[in-house]
C-alpha positions in Angstrom: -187.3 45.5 16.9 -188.5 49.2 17.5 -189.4 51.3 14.7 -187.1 54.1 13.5 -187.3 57.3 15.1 -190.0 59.2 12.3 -188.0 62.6 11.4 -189.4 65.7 9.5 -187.4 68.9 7.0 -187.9 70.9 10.3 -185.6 68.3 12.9 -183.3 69.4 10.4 -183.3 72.7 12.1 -183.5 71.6 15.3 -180.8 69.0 15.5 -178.0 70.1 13.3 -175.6 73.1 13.7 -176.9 75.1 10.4 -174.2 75.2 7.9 -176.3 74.0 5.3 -179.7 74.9 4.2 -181.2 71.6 2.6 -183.8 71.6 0.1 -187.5 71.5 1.9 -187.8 67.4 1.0 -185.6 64.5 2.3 -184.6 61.8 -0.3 -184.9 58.3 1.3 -184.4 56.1 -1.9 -182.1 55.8 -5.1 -182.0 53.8 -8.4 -179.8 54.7 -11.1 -180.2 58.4 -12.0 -183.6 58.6 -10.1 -184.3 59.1 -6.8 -187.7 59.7 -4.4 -188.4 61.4 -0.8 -190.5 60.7 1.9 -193.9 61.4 0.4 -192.3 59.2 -2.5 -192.5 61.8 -5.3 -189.3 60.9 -7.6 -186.4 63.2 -9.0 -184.0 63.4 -12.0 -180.9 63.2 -10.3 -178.3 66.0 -12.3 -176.5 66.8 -9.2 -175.0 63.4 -8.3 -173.9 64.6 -4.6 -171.8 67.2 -6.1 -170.1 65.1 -8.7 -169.9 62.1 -6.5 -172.4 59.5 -7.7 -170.4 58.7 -10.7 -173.0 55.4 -10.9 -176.1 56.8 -9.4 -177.6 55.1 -6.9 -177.7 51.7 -5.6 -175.9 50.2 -8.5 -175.1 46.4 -8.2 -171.0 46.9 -8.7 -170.7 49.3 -5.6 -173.6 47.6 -3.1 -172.0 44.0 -4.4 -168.4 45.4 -3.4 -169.5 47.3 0.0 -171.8 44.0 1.5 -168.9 41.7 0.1 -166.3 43.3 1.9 -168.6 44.5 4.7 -168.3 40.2 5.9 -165.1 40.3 5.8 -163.0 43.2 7.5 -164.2 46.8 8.2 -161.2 48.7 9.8 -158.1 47.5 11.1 -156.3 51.1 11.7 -152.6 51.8 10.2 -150.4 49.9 11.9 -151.3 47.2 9.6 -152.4 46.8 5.7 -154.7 45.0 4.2 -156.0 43.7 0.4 -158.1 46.2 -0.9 -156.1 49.1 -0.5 -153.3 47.5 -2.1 -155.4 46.2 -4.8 -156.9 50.1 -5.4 -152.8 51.5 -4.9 -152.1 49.4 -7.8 -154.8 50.3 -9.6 -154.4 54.1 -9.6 -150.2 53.9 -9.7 -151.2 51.5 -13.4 -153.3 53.9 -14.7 -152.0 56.9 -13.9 -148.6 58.8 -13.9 -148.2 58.3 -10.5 -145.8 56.0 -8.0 -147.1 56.1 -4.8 -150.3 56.8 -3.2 -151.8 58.2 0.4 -155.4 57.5 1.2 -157.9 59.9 3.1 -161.6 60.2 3.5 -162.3 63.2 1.5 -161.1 65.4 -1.1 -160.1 68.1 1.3 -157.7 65.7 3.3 -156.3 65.0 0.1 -155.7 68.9 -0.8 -154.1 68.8 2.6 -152.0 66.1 1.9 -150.4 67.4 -0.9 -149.8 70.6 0.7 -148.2 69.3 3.6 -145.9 67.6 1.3 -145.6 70.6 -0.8 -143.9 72.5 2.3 -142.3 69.2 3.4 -139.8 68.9 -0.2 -139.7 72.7 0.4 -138.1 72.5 3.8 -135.9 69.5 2.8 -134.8 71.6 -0.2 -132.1 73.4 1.7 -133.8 76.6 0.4 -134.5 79.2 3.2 -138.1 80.3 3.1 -139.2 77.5 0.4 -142.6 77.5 1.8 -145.1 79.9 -0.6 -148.2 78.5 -2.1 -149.4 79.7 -5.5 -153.5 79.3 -6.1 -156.0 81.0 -7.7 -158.7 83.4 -7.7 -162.2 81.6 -7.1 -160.5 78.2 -6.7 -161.9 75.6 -4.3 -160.0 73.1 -2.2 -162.1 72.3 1.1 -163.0 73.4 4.0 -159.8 72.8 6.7 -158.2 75.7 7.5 -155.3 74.9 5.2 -157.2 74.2 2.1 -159.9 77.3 2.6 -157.1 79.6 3.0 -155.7 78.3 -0.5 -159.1 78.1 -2.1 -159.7 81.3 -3.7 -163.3 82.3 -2.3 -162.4 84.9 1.1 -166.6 84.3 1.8 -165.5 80.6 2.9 -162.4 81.5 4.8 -162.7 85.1 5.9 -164.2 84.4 9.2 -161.5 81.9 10.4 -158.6 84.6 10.3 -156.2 84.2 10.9 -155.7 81.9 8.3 -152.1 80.1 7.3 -149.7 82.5 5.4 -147.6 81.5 2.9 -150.0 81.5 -0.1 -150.6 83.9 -3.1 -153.9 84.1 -5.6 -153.9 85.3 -8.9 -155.9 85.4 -11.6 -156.9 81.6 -13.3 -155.9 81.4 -16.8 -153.6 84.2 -16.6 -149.8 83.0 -17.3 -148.0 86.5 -16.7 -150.0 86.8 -13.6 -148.8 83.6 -12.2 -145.4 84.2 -13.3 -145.4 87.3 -11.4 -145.6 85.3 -8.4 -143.8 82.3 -8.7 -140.2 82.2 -7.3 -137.4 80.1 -5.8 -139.3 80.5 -2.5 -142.4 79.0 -4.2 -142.9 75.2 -2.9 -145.8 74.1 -5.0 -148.8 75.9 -7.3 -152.3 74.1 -7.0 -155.0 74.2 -10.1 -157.7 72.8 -10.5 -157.8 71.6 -14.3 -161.4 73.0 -14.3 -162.6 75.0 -11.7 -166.1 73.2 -10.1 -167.1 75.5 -7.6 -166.1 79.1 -9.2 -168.0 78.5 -11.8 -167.1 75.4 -14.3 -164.6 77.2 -16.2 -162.1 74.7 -18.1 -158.4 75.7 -18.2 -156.2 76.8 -20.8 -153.9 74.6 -22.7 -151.3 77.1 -22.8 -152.0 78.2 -18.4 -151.6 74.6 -17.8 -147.9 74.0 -20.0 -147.1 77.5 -18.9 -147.1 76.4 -14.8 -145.3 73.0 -15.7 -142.9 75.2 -17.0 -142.5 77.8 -14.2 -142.7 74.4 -11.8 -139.4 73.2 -13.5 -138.0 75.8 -13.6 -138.4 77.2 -9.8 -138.3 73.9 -8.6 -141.8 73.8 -7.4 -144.7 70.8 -7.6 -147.5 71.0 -9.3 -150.8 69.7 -7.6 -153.9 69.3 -9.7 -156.7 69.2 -7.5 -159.2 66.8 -9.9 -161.2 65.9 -6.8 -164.3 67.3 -9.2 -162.7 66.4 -12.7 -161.1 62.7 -11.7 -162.1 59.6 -12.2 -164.1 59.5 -15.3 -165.9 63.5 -14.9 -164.7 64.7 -18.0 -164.4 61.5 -20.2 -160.4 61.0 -19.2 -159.6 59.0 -16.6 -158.5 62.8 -15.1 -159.0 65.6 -16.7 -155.0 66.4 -17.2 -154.8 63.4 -19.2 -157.0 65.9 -21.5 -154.2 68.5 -21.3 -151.2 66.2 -21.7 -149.5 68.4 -19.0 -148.2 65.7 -15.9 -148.5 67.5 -12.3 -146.4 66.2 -9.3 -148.8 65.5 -7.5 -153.2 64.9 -8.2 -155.9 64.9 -5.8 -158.7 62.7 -5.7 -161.9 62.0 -4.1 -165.8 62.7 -4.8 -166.1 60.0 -7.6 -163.7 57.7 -6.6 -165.8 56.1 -4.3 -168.9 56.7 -6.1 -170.3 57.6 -2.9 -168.4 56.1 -0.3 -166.4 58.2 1.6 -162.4 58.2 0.0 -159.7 60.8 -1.1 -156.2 59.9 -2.2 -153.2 61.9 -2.9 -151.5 60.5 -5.7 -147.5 61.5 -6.4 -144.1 59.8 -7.7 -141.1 58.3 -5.8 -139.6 61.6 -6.2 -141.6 63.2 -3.8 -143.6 60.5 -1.5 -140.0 59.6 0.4 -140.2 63.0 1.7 -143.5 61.8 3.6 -141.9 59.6 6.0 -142.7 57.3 8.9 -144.9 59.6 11.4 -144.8 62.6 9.2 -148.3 62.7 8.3 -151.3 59.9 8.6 -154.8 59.3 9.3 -157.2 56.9 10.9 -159.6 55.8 8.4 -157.4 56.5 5.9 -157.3 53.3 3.2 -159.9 51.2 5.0 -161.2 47.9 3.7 -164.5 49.2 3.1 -164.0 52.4 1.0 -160.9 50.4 -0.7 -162.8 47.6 -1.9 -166.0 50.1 -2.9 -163.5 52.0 -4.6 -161.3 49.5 -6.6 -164.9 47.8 -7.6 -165.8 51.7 -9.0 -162.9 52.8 -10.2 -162.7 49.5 -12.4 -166.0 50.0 -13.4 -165.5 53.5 -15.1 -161.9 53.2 -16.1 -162.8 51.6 -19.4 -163.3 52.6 -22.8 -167.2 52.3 -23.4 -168.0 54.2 -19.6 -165.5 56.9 -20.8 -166.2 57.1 -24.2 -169.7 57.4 -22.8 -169.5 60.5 -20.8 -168.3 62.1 -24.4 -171.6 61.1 -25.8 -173.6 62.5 -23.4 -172.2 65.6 -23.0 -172.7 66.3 -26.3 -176.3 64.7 -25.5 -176.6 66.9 -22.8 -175.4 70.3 -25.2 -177.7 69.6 -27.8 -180.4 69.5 -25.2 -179.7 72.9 -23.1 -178.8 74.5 -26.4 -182.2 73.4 -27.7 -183.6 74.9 -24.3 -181.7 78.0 -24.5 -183.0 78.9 -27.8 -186.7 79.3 -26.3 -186.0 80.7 -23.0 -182.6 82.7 -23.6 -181.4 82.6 -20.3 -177.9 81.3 -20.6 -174.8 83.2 -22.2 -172.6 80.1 -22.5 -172.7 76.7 -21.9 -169.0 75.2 -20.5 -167.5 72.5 -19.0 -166.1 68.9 -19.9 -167.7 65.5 -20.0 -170.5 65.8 -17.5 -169.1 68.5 -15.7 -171.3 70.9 -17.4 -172.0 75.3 -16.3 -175.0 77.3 -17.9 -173.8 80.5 -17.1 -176.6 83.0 -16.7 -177.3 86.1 -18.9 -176.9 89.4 -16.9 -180.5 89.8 -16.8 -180.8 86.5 -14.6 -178.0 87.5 -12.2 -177.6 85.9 -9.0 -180.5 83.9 -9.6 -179.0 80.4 -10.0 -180.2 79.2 -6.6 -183.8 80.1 -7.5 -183.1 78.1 -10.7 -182.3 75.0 -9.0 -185.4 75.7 -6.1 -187.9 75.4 -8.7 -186.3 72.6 -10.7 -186.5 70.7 -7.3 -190.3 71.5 -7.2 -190.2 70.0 -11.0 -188.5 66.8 -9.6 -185.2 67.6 -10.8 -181.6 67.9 -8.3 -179.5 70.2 -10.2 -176.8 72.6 -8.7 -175.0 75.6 -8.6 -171.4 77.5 -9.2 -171.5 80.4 -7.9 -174.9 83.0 -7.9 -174.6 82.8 -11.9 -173.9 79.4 -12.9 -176.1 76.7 -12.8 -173.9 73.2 -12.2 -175.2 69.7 -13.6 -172.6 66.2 -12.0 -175.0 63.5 -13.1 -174.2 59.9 -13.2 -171.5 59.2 -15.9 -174.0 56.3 -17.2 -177.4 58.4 -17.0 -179.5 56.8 -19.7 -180.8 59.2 -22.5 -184.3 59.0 -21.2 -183.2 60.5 -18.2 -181.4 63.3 -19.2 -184.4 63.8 -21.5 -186.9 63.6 -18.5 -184.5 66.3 -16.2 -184.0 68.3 -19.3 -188.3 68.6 -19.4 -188.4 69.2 -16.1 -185.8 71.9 -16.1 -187.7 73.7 -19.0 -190.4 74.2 -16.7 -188.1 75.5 -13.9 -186.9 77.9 -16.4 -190.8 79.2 -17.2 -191.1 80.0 -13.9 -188.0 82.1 -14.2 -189.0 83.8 -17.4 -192.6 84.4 -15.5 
């Protein structure tokens, strides 16, 4: 067998069109909430692919599930069904308040899913021009042209003009601003319960009841985009569970697959007829392999002592930066939900997040941003205390060098 092609930081830059800008190290091996690059020096891993390695790395239920299944039957395409995905359907319709679900391969395929929909009830309303989007300032949704345009950020959609009409931002948390804008033309409003990407900033109880509300009342759906929040993030199942406010429609992905690639768009039988034969689809959509990773995952985290868990340690992981913060007084508030947590940066430190996480990663730590003033931390939802510990060492001496 011939060996593996031997690649370097810098192929990086020569190969790939540069959209990203990785971290000067390549990780090549996971365990748990550790993981270690080519030279073999290991990492606290707080970033969990961006919320996504909701079990670390390599654990037994998801590489059990993925080499099981991986015997059996890969991909069979949509003009058949098979056992997983009906097994994972059922799943998320019992445990959720939803009917019917579509499966995708990312969260932003799920985004637009659910606005496709959104516009589809609108047009089979019988209301002329039902077809305005309501979003939010600093939201994030993905990265099709659709979903940027309703994300909030113009830095990630600015450049692609011009960009799908239709949709309105306003202010997040901010009732009267939203009711300023929603109307009988108004087909759906998306949220996201707690906004990942602008920042980590948790909704209001009384934003989220207030767009139910203004949903029932205008005859609009409500999508909550919990591709960050779902499937365990915030110590609910999904974060609206949290709230007690029902959407239309949720979006999932990220977690679900605890690394394998799946989204799903999850509504009732009110709205899913409207998505009929041909109307909308996919080709990977629901395979056997990310079903059957996903089922095995999902199962895993949906019980009490996982869930019940994350509360634990985000109040573990509190204590700890609060601890921190008293030394080094860099952060004005610590947010979030479960372990979804955001140090937001005094105005001293502004803009200086990314360095943050640079020299954490020289300390052997993965930790992220929100934004140029927050910094982000998705670990596993079953880090063990001696991890968090270990990172939370490690970022004290990321923080020195910031305070040099």
């Amino acid at each position: 067998m011939e060996q593996p092609i031997s690649v370097t930081r810098s192929n990086f830059n020569d190969w790939m069109v540069p959209v990203f800008a990785p971290a000067n190290f390549i990780p090549v091996r996971g365990e748990g909430s550790r993981i270690w690059d080519q030279e073999n020096k290991e990492y606290i891993d707080f970033a969990g692919g961006i919320a996504v390695n909701a079990l670390g790395h390599a654990h037994p239920v998801a590489v059990n599930a993925l080499t099981e299944q991986a015997t059996k039957l890969w991909h069979v395409g949509n003009g058949y069904t098979n056992e997983p995905v009906l097994r994972l359907a059922k799943q998320l319709t019992e445990q959720t308040f939803a009917d019917k679900v579509f499966f995708c391969n990312s969260g932003a395929e799920a985004n637009e899913a659910a606005l496709k929909l959104a516009r589809k009830v609108g047009l089979d309303s019988g209301v002329a021009g039902k077809s305005g989007i309501v979003a939010f300032n600093n939201a994030f949704h993905g990265r099709t042209l659709f979903t940027v345009s309703a994300g909030g950020q113009p830095k990630y959609s600015q450049d692609f003009a011009p960009l799908p009409n239709g949709i309105s931002h306003v202010a997040y948390n901010d009732l009267e601003a939203a009711k300023a804008v929603i109307n009988e033309q108004t087909c759906a409003v998306i949220v996201e319960p707690v906004q990942g990407e602008g920042g980590v900033i948790p909704a209001d109880i009384e934003f989220l009841k207030g767009l139910r509300a203004l949903c029932d009342e205008f005859g609009a759906l409500l999508i909550f985009d919990e591709v960050q929040t779902g499937v365990g993030r915030t110590g609910s199942l999904y974060a609206y569970m949290n709230y007690g406010v029902t959407p239309d429609v949720l979006t999932t992905a990220k977690a679900l697959g605890g690394g394998f690639p799946v989204g799903a768009m999850l509504t009732t039988d009110k709205f899913a007829p409207h998505f009929s034969v041909g109307t909308h689809g996919t080709t990977y959509g629901g395979n056997p392999l990310a079903s059957a990773v996903a089922g095995a995952v999902f199962e895993f985290i949906n019980t009490p002592e996982v869930l019940e868990g994350v509360k634990h340690r985000h109040q573990y992981f509190l204590d700890a930066l609060n601890t921190l913060n008293a030394e080094y007084q860099v952060f004005d508030e610590i947010r979030g939900q479960g372990l979804l947590i955001g140090c937001v940066l005094k105005a001293e430190y502004a803009g200086k997040a990314k360095d943050i996480t640079t020299w954490a990663g020289e300390e052997g730590l993965l930790a992220l941003i929100a934004g140029p003033n927050v910094v982000r931390f998705t670990p596993s939802l079953i880090i063990p205390e001696q991890d968090i510990d270990e990172g939370i060492t490690r970022l004290k001496r990321a923080l020195a060098k910031l305070a040099k």
